[in-house]
N, C-alpha and C positions, 0 to 999 in steps of 0.2 A: 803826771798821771791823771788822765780823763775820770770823771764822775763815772763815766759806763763803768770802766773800768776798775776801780777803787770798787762800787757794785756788785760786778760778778767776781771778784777775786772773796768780797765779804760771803757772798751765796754759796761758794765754790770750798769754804772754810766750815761754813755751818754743816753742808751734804756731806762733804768728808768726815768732818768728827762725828756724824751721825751715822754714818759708814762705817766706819771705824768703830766703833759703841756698841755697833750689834753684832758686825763679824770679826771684830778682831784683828782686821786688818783692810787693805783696797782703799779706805779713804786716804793714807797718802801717797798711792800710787796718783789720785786723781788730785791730790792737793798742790802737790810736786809737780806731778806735769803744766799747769796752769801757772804756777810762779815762775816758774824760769822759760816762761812765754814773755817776763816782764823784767825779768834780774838776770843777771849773771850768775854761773854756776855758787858760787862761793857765797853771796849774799843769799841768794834763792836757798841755800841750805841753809842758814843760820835761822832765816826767816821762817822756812819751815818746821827746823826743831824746834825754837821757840812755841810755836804753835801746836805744834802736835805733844809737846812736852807736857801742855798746860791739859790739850783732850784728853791723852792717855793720864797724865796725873789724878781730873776727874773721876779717869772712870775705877783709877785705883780707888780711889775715898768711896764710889758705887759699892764697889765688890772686893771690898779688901777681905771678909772674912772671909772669898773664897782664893785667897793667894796663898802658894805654897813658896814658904818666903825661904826654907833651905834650894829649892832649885833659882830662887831670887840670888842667891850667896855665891853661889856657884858659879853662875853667870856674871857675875859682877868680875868676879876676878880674870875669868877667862877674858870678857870686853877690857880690863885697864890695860894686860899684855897687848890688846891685840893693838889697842889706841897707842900703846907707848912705841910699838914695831912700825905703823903708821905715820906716825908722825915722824921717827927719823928718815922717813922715807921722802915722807912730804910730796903725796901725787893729789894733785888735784885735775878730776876728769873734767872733759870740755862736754857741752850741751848731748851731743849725738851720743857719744858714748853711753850717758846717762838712760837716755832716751831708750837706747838698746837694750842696755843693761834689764830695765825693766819690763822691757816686752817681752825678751828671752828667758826669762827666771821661772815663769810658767810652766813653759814648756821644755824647761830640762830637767825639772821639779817633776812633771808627769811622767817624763821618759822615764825618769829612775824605777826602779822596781821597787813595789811596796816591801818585798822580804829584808832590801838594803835600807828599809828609812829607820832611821834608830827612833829608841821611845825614850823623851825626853825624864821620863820615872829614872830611866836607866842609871843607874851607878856614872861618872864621869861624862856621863852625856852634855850633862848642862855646862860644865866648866865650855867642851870642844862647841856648843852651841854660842858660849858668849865669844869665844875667838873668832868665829866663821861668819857669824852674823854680823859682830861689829866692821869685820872685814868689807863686809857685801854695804854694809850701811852706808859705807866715807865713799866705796866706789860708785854704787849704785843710788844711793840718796834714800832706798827704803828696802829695809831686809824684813820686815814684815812677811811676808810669803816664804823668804827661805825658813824661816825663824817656825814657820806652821810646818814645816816636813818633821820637825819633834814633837810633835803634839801628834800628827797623824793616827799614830800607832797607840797612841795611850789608850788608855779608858776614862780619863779627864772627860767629864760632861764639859757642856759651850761654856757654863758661868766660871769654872776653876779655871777653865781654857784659857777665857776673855782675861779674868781678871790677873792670872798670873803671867798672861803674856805681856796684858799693858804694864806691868809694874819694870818688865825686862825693859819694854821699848822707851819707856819713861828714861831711866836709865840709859839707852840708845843714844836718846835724844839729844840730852847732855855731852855727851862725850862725840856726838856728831858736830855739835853748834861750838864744841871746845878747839875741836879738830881746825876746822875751816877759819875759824875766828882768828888762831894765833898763827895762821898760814898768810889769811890775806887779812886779817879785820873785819870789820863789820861792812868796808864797801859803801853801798848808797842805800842801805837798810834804811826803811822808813821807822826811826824810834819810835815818831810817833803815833804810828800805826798803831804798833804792839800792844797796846793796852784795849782797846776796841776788839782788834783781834783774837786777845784771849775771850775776851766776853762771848765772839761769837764759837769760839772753839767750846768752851765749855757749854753754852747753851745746844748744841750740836750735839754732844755728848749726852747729857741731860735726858735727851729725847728718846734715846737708844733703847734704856731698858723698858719703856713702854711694848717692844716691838719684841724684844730677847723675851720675854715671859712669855707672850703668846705663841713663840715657835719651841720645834721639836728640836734634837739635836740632829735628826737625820735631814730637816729641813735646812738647818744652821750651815751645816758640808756642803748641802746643793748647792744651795744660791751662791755661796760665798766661790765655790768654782766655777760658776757661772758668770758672777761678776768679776773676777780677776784675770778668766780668758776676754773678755770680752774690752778692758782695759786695756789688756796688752799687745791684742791688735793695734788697735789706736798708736800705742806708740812704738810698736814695730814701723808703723807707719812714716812718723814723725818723727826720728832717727833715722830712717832712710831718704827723706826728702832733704833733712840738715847735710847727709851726705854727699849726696845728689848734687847739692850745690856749694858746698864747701864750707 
């Protein structure tokens, strides 16, 4: 692996957890799509939860007293069913899939009608959100986006939002990099990477709530849909050329 490269994979870590720090989600659609530009599916996700394990961890210690640790509980149990249903399964998707996966999420996410998106406050929501999402996470490598269709509806400001999302995906992450780990191993992961990589993930993070304080929460909803359609072009795109040529 070239210097450029080692490079912009480092720059492409910082922008993501710093992505991710203020809207809660999108930095790893973009962190994702760049690694397995370089790895194979199975490493490419190990490598990635490590790293975003360590962001969202951050930004739990940020904003811990805005986490609402009973929909944390809830969520936890519904993700171990959904990881234990998964694993006997043992599907691991190939590149294009992935690719797709993440382009399309947007946009059947908008199609739904806001009357059908449940409000993650809700009674048994959060257990069915830790099953569906951890489901979406091993296929798709980032449930991040589905995971915002139960926050939608709340009345959860961005900081209770941020912080109790990251504590879910934190949790995600784990059981993503468990998943793929004892499927294929760790592959041609760079171990030695990892330790740089957190640095740059958490200073990424770090930077975020400079930017979360000075916005509204009705600014927090724009942009954050604005950067996630705009993402998933991109690898609509990029899934369809893997296809295109096999």
């Amino acid at each position: 692996m070239t210097l450029t490269v080692l490079a912009l994979i480092g720059a492409t870590i910082i922008f993501s957890s710093f992505l991710s720090g203020v809207f809660g989600m999108a930095g790893g659609m973009v962190l994702l799509g760049v690694l397995l530009n370089y790895f194979d599916v199975a490493t490419g996700m190990i490598f990635f939860s490590i790293i975003q394990l360590f962001a969202n961890g951050w930004r739990v210690v940020q904003w811990r007293r805005y986490v609402l640790w009973p929909i944390f509980g809830w969520y936890v149990l519904g993700a171990v069913i959904a990881f234990g249903c998964m694993w006997m399964i043992a599907f691991v998707p190939d590149k294009a899939m992935v690719y797709l996966s993440l382009g399309v999420m947007p946009f059947v996410v908008e199609a739904l009608p806001a009357s059908l998106r449940p409000n993650i406050e809700w009674r048994g929501v959060p257990f069915f959100t830790g099953v569906v999402t951890t489901i979406i996470q091993i296929l798709a490598g980032v449930g991040g986006l589905f995971l915002d269709i139960f926050f939608q509806k709340s009345m959860l400001d961005r900081k209770t939002t941020n912080a109790t999302k990251a504590v879910t995906q934190s949790f995600s992450h784990i059981v993503r990099a468990l998943y793929f780990g004892s499927l294929s191993g760790v592959g041609d992961l760079p171990v030695w990477a990892t330790g740089p990589a957190i640095l740059l993930a958490i200073t990424g993070t770090s930077l975020a709530p400079f930017v979360i304080e000075r916005m509204t929460d009705h600014g927090f909803r724009q942009w954050t849909r604005a950067i996630i359609f705009a993402i998933s072009v991109v690898y609509l795109a990029r899934g369809g050329w893997l296809l295109w040529h096999g």
